[in-house]
SEVEXTI-921189 format. One record per residue (C-alpha): x, y, z; residue number from 1. Coordinates in Angstrom, 1 decimal. Layout:
<nodes>
> X  Y  Z  resi
> X  Y  Z  NUM
...
</nodes>
This chain:
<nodes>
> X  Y  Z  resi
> 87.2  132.3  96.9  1
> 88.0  135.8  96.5  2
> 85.2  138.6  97.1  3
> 85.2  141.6  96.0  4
> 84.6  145.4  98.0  5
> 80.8  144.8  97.7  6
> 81.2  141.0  99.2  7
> 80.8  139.5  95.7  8
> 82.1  136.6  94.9  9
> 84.8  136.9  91.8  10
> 86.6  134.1  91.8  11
> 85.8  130.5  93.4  12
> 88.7  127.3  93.8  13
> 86.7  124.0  94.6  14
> 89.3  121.0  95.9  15
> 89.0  117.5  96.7  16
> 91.5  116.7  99.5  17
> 91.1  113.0  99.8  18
> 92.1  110.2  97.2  19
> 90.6  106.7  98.2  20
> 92.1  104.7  94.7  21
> 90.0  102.3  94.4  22
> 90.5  102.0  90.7  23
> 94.2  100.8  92.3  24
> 93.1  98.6  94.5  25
> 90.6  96.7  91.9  26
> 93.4  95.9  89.8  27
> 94.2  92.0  89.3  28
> 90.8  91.3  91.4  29
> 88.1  89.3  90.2  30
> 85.5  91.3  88.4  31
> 82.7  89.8  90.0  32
> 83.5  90.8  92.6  33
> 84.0  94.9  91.6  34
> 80.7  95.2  93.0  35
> 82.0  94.8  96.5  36
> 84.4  97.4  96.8  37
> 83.2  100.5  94.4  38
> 80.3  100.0  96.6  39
> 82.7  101.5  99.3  40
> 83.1  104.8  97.2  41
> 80.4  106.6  99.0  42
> 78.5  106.3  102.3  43
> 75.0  107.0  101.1  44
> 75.2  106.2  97.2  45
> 76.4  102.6  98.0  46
> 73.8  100.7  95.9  47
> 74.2  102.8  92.4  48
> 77.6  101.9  92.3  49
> 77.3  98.5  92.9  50
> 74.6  98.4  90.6  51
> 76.6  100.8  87.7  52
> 79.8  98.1  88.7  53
> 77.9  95.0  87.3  54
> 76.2  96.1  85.1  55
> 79.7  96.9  83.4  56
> 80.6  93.7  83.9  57
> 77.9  92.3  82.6  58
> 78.5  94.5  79.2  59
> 81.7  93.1  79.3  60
> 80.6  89.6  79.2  61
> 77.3  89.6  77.6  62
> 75.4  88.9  80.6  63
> 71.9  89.2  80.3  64
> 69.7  89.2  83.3  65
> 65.9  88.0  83.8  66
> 63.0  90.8  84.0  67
> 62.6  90.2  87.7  68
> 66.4  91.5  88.4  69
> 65.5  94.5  86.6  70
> 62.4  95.2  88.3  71
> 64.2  95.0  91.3  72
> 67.3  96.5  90.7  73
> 65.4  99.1  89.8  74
> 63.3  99.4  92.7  75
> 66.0  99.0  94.9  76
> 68.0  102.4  92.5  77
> 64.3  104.5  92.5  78
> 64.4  104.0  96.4  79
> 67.8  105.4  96.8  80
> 67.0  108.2  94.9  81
> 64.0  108.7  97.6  82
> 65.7  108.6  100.0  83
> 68.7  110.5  99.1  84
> 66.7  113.1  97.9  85
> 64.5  114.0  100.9  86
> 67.4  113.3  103.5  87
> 69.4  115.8  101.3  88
> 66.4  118.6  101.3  89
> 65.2  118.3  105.3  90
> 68.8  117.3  107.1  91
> 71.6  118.6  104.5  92
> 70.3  121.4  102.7  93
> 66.8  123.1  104.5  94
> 68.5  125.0  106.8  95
> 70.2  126.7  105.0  96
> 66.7  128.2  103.9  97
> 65.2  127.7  107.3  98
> 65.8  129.8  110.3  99
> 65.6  126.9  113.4  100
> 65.5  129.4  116.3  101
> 63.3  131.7  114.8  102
> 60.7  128.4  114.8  103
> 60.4  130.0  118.7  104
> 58.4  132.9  118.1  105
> 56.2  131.4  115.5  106
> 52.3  131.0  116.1  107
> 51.3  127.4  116.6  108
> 47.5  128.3  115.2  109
> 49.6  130.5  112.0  110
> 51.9  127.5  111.6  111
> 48.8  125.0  111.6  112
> 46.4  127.5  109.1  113
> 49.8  127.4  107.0  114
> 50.2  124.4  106.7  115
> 46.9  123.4  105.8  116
> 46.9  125.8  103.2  117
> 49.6  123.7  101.3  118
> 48.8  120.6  101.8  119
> 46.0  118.0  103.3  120
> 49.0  116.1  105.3  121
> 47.2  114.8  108.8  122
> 50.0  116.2  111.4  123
> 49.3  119.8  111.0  124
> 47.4  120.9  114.1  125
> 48.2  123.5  116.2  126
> 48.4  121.5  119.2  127
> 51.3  119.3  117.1  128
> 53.1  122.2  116.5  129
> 52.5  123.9  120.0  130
> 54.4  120.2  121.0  131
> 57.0  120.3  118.8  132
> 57.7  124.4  119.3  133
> 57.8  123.0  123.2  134
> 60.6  120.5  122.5  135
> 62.7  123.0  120.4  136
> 62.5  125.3  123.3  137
> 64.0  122.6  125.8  138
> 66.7  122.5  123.4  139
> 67.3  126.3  122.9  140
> 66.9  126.8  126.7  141
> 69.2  123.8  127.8  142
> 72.3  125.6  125.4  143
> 72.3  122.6  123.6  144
> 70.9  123.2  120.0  145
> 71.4  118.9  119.1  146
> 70.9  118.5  115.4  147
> 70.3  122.3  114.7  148
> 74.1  123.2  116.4  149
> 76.1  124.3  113.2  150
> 73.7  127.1  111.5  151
> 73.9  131.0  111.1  152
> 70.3  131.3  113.2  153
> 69.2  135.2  112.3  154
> 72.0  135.3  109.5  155
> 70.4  138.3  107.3  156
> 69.9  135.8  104.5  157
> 67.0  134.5  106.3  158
> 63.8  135.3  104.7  159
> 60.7  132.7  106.1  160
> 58.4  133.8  108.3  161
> 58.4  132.4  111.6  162
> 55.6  130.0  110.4  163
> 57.3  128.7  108.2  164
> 60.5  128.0  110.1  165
> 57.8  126.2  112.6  166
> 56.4  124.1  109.8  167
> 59.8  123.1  108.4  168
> 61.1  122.2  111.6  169
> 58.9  119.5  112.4  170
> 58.7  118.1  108.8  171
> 62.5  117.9  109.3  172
> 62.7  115.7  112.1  173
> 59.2  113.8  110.6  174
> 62.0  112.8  107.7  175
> 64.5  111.7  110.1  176
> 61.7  108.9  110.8  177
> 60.7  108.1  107.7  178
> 64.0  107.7  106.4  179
> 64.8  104.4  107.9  180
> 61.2  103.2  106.8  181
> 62.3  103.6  102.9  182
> 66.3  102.1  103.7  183
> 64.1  98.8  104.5  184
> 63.4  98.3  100.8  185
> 67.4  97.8  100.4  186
> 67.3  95.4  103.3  187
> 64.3  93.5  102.2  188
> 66.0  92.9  98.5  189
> 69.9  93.4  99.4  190
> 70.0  91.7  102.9  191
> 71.1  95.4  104.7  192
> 71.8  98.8  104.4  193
> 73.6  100.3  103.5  194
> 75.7  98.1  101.4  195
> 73.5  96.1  100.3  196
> 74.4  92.6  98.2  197
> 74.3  92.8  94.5  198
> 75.2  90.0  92.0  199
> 76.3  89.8  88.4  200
> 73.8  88.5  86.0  201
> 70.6  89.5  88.5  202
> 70.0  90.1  92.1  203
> 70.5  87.5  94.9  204
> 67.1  87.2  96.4  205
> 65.3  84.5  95.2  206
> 61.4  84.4  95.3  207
> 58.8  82.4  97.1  208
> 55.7  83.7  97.2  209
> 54.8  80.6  99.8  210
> 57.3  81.4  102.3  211
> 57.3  83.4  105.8  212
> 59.7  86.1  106.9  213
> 63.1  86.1  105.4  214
> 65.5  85.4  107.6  215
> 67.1  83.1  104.7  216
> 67.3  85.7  102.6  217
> 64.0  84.9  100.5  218
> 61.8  87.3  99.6  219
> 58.5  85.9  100.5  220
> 54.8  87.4  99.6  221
> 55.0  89.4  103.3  222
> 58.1  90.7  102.6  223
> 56.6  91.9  98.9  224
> 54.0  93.3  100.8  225
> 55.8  95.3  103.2  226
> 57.8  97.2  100.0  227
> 54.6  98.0  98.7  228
> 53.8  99.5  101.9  229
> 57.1  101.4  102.0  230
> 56.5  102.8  98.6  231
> 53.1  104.0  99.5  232
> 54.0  105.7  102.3  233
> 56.9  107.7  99.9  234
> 54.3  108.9  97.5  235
> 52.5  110.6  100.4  236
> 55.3  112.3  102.2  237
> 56.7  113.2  98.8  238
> 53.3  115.0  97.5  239
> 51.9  116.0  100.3  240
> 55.5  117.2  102.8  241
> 58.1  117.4  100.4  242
> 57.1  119.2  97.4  243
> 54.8  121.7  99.1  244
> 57.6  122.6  101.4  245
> 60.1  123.4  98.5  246
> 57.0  125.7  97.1  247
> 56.7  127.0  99.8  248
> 59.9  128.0  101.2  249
> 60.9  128.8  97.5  250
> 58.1  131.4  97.1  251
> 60.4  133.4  99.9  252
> 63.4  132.8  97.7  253
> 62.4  134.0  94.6  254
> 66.0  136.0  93.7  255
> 67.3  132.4  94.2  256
> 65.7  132.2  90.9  257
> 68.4  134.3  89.0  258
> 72.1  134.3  88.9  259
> 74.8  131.4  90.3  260
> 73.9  128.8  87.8  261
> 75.3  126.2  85.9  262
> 79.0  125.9  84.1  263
> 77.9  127.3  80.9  264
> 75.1  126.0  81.2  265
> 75.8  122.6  79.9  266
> 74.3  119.9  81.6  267
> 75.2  116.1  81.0  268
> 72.9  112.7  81.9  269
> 73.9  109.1  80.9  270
> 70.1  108.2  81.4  271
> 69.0  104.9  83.5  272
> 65.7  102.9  84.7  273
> 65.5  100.7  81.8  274
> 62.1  99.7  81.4  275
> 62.9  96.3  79.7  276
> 65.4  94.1  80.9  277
> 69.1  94.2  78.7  278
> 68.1  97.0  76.3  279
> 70.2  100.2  77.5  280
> 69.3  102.2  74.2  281
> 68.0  105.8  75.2  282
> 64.5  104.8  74.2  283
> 64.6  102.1  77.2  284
> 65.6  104.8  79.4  285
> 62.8  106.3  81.8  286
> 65.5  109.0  83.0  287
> 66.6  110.7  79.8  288
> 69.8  110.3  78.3  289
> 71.4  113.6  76.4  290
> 74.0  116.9  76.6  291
> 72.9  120.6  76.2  292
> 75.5  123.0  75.8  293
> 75.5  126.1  76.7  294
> 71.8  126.5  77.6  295
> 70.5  125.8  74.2  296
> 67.4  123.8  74.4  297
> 66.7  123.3  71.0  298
> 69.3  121.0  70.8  299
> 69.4  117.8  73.4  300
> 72.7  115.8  71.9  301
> 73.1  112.0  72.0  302
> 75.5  110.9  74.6  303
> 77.9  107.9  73.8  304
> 80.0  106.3  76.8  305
> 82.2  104.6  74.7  306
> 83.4  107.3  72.1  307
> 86.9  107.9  73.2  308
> 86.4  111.3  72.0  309
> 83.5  112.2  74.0  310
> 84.1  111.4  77.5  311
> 87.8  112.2  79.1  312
> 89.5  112.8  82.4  313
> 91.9  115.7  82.2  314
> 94.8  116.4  85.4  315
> 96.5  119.5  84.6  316
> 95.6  120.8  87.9  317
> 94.9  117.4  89.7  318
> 97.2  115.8  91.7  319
> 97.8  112.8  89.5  320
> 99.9  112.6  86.4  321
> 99.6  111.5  82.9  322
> 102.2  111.1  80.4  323
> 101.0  113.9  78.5  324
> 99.5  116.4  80.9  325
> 97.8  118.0  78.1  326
> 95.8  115.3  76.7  327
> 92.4  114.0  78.4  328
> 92.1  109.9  78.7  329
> 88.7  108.5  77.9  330
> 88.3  106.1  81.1  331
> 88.9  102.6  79.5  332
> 92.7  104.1  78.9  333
> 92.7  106.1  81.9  334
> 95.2  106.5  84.4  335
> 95.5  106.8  88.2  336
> 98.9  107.4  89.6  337
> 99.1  109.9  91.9  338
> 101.6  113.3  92.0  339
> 100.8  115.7  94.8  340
> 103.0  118.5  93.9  341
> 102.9  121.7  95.5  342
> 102.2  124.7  94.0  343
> 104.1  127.9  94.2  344
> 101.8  129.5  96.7  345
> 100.6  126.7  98.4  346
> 101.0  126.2  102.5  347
> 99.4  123.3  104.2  348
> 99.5  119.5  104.4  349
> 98.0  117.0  102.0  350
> 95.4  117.0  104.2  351
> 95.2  120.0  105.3  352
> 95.0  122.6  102.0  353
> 95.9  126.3  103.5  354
> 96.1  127.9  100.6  355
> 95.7  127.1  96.7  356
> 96.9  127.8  93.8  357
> 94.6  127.9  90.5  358
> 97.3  127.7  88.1  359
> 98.9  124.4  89.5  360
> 97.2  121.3  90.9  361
> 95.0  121.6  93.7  362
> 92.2  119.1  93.9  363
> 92.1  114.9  93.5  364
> 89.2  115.4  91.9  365
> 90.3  115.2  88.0  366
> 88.8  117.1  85.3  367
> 86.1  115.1  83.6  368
> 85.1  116.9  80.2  369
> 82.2  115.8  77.3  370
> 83.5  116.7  73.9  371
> 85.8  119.4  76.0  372
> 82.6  121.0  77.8  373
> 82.8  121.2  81.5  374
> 79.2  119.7  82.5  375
> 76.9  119.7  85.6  376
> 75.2  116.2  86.4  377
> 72.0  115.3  89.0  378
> 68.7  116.1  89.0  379
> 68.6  119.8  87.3  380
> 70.5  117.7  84.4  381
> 67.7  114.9  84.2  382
> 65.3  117.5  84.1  383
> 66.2  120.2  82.3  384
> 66.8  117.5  79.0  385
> 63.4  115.9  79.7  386
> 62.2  119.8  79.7  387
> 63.8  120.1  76.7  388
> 62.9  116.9  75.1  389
> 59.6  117.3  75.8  390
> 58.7  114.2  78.0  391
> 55.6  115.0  79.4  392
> 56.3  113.7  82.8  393
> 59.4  115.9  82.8  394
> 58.3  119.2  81.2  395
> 54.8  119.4  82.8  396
> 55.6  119.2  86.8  397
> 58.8  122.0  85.5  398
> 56.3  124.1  83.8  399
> 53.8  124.0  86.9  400
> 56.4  124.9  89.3  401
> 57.3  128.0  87.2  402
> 54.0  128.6  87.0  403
> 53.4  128.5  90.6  404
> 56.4  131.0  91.5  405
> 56.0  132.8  88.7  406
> 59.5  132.1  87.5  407
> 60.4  131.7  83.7  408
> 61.7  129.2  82.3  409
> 65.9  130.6  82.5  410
> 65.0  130.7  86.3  411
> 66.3  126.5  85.9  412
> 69.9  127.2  86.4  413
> 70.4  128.5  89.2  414
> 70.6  127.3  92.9  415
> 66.7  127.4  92.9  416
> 66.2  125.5  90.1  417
> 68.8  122.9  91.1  418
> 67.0  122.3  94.8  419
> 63.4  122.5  93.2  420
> 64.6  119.6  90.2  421
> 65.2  117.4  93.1  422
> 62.4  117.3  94.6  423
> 60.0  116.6  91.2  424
> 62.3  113.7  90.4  425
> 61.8  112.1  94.2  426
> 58.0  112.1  93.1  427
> 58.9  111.0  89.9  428
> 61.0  108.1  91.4  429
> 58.4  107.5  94.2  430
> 55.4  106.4  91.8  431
> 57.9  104.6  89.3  432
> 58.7  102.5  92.3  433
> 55.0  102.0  92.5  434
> 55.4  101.0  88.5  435
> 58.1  98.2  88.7  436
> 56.2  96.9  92.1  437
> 53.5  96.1  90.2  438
> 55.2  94.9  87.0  439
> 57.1  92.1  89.3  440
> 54.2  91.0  90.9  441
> 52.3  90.7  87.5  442
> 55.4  88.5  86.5  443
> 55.5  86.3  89.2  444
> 51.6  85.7  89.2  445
> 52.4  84.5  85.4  446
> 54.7  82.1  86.8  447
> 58.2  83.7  86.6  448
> 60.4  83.6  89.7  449
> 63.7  83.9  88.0  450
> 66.1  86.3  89.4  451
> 69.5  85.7  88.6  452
> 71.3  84.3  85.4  453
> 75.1  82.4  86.2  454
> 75.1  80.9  83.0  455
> 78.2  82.9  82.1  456
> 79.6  82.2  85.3  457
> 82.3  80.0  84.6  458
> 85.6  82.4  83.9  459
> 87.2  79.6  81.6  460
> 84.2  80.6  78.7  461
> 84.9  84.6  79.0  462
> 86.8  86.3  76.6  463
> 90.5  86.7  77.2  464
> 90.3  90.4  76.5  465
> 87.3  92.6  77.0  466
> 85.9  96.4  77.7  467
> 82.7  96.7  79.7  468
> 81.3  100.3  80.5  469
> 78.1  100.6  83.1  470
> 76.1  103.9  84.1  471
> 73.3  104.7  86.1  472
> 71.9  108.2  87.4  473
> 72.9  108.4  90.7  474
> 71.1  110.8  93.2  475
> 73.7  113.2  92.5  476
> 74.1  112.5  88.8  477
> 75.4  110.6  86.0  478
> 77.6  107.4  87.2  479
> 79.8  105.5  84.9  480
> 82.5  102.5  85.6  481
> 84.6  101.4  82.6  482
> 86.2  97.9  83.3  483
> 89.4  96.1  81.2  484
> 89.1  92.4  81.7  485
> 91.9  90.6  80.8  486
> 92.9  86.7  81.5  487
> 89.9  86.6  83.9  488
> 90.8  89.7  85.9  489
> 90.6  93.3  86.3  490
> 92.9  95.1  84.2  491
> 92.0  98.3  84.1  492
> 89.0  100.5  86.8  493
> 88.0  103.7  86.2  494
> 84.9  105.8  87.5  495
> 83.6  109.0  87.2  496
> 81.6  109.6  90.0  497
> 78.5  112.7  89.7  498
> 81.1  115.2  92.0  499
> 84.3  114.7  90.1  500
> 82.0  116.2  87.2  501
> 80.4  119.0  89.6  502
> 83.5  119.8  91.3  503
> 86.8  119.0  89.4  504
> 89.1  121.9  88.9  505
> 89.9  123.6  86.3  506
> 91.3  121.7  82.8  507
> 94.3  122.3  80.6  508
> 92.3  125.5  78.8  509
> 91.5  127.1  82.2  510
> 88.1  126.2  82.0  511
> 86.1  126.2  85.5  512
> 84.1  123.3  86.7  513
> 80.5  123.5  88.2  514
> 80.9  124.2  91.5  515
> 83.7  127.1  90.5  516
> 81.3  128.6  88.0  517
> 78.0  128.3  90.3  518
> 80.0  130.6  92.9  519
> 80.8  133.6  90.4  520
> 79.1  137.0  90.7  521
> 77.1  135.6  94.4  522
> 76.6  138.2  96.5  523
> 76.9  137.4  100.2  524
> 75.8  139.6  103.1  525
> 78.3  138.8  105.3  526
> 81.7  136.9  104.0  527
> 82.8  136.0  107.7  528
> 79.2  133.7  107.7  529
> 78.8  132.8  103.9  530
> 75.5  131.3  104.3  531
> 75.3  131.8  100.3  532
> 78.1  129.2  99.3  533
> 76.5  126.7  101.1  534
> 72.7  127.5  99.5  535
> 74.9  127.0  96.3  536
> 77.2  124.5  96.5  537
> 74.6  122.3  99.0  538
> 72.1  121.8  96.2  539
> 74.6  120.4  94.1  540
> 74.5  117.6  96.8  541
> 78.1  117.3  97.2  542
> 79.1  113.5  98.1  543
> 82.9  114.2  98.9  544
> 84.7  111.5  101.8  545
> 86.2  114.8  103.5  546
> 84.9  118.5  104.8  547
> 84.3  121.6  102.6  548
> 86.2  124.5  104.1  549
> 85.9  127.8  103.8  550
> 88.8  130.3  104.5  551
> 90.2  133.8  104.6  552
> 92.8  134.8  102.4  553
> 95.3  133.8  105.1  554
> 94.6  130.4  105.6  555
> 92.4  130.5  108.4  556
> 89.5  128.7  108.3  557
> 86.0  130.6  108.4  558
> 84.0  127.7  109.1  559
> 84.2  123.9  108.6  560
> 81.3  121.9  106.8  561
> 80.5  118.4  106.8  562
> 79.4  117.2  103.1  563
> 78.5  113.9  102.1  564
</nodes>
């Protein structure tokens, strides 16, 4: 990052410093059991790539699966997003909006009148927030800030009331509860979480409707009964905490609004939550499927995971190599052998990057391009090509929430558009939950139990050489795994996870990724506490094994923060 005499940001390096190779270790493995082990890719995104695994296996065999799995699997992808998307908002990126110790000198009876004014949510008296005020207190008092220890409290950049710091506060730790209420829904389907089982050709919990508990595994009518408990209880915090929150503390945040957006403006989704079982066209696809370039919304293009000439990995400043380091490899030829090489200017470890030079490699992210265009993936993506496509259930919630801030419609790339995408689509996600709940139940009232199909089990009837490719939209965005079968076994792995697209370096033309191009022209008010990179670079949700660090231009480090 280099800033300029009026602490503005001029030029931004994002680096990946750890390489897991999992498309190594997959090699020569069974593919049905891919699942297993991509699942291992992320911490919190564990079930969208075991899902986006097999369902490229199943592409690759001509699986089907029966309309159960696909209610489920569904389900089980809608509650990730959930609860991904309010864990990222209250415990990973709110603070960096919300001021925790000025919560001390708020009003409990303001705080209260506040938050009645938003919302009809029952814990909102002043006595609750007196209570909760009380407890941060003990905290403050005691030296030991807990959960609220890392934070620039009365950084300049701070702009909510005290009320409103109150209010957040305690809806903050109210999501750490109700967070492990919504993982249940993985458990109840997927045996645990995180990790939960998957299966090629369906799911692995088979139905009875007559049983009790399900200790076996069996999802039994209680069990059915508890999910649609769970997903009640997400359309109520998410309409009545969530969303007024981000109104609210976006109203302060206005200028948020304008500036550090997107790469270009070019955003990228794969689509996913197909309503029918087996039919992956776009017009299946509840979350939109498309590429806008360069901000042009008149224009949505069709996206196609299998044109080698639309999708490529690039490493001309990666640390892998290629044979020909100017040529991108679509995934089903790609390649992952790594070559850390130092650059001229660089001084550190492989773990620990000092200093970094732009015009070498510098990341283990690789370069992921559409048709050459560096794109941003997640939620802003989804909805700024359902915006733009006109989906009603898309454009109308965007169009309200400009409304309500009185933003216009350009005021979607940025940082604040980004956070404020997020939280629509968890309310989205929350009520099509409620959707395929009741579709599955409606099926199995009409008789049909079936989850899983192992008709194509046996390997000796599989084709001796085939090409799968499988997508979902993860939390984070779009989520593709290309797998090379050949005599029974992986051949070839590749994925392109939502982050190597957000924050790859640059490719073999220079041009910037996401992340880099977010960061340009941010002013910050005080470098030594950059409180404004992390508004920025947090709303992309970052899922990265590893630490973002932020240095001076001699290698010491500033400050050292933990991403997922």
């Amino acid at each position: 990052m280099n800033v300029d005499d009026e602490n503005v940001i001029r030029n931004a390096v994002s680096t990946g410093t750890m390489w897991r190779g999992l498309e190594v270790i997959l090699k020569g493995r069974d593919p049905r059991d891919a699942w297993a082990f991509t699942q291992r890719i992320c911490g919190v995104c564990t079930g969208t790539h075991a899902l986006t695994s097999v369902r490229a296996v199943e592409d690759a065999l001509g699986i089907d699966i029966p309309e159960n799995a696909n209610s489920i699997r569904n389900i089980m992808q809608l509650a990730l997003q959930v609860h991904d998307h309010i864990v990222h908002f209250y415990h990973l990126h709110a603070l960096d909006w919300v001021d925790v110790v000025s919560a001390l000198s708020a009003d409990p009876v303001e705080t209260s009148q506040l938050a009645q004014s938003i919302s009809d949510w029952p814990l909102s008296s002043p006595g609750y927030f007196r209570d909760l005020q009380n407890k941060l207190r003990n905290f403050v008092e005691s030296g030991q800030l807990g959960l609220f220890r890392n934070a620039y409290w009365g950084h300049p950049a701070y702009q909510l009331p005290p009320a409103a710091n109150l209010m957040a506060v305690a809806h903050y730790l109210e999501a750490l509860d109700f967070q492990k209420e919504i993982k249940k829904i993985h458990a109840i389907f997927g045996g645990k979480n995180p990790h939960p089982n998957w299966l090629v050709g369906g799911v692995p919990c088979p139905i009875n409707v007559d049983g009790v508990g399900a200790a076996s595994g069996v999802v039994s009518m209680e069990r059915l009964n508890l999910v649609k408990s769970i997903i009640d209880q997400s359309i109520a915090f998410t309409e009545q905490v969530y969303v007024p929150d981000l109104l609210a503390i976006a109203s302060f945040y206005k200028d948020w609004g304008f500036g550090g957006g997107l790469s270009s403006q070019s955003v990228l989704s794969y689509g996913d939550i197909p309503d029918h079982a087996n039919d992956y066209s776009s017009d299946n696809l509840m979350l939109p499927r498309g590429a806008i370039v360069n901000g042009d919304l008149s224009r949505v293009e069709d996206v196609d995971l299998r044109d080698p000439e639309e999708i490529q990995e690039q490493v001309a400043h990666s640390w892998y190599q290629y044979d020909d380091e100017n040529v991108g490899l679509h995934p089903w030829d790609g390649v992952t052998e790594p070559n850390f090489v130092q650059g001229p200017n660089y001084r550190g470890t492989k773990t620990h990057i000092e200093q970094l030079d732009e015009n070498a490699k510098y990341s283990w992210i690789k370069s992921p391009r559409w048709k050459g265009h560096a794109m941003e993936v997640g939620p802003l993506a989804r909805y700024i090509i359902g915006y733009a496509r006109n989906i009603p259930e898309f454009r109308e919630p965007t169009e309200a929430a400009l409304r309500h801030l009185d933003l216009p419609v350009a005021a979607l790339f940025s940082t604040l558009g980004r956070t404020a995408a997020r939280g629509l689509e968890c309310g989205w996600a929350a009520h099509k939950m409620a959707y395929f709940y009741d579709k599955l139940i409606a099926n199995i009232r009409a008789g049909d139990i079936s989850t899983a199909n192992v008709d194509n089990w046996d390997p000796s009837t599989w084709p001796t050489d085939v090409k799968g490719v499988g997508f979902t939209e993860a939390p984070r965005g779009a989520l593709g795994h290309w797998v090379h079968i050949q005599d029974r076994k992986i051949e070839n792995y590749q994925c392109i996870v939502p982050t190597t697209w957000n924050a790859g370096p640059r490719d073999v033309d220079g041009n910037i990724g996401a992340y880099e191009a977010s960061l340009l022209d941010t002013p910050m008010a005080d470098p030594e506490q950059p409180l404004e990179i992390l508004r920025t670079i947090h709303s992309f949700d970052p899922c990265l094994a590893c630490s973002t660090h932020v240095m001076s231009e001699d290698g010491e480090d500033l400050v050292s923060v933990k991403v997922r």
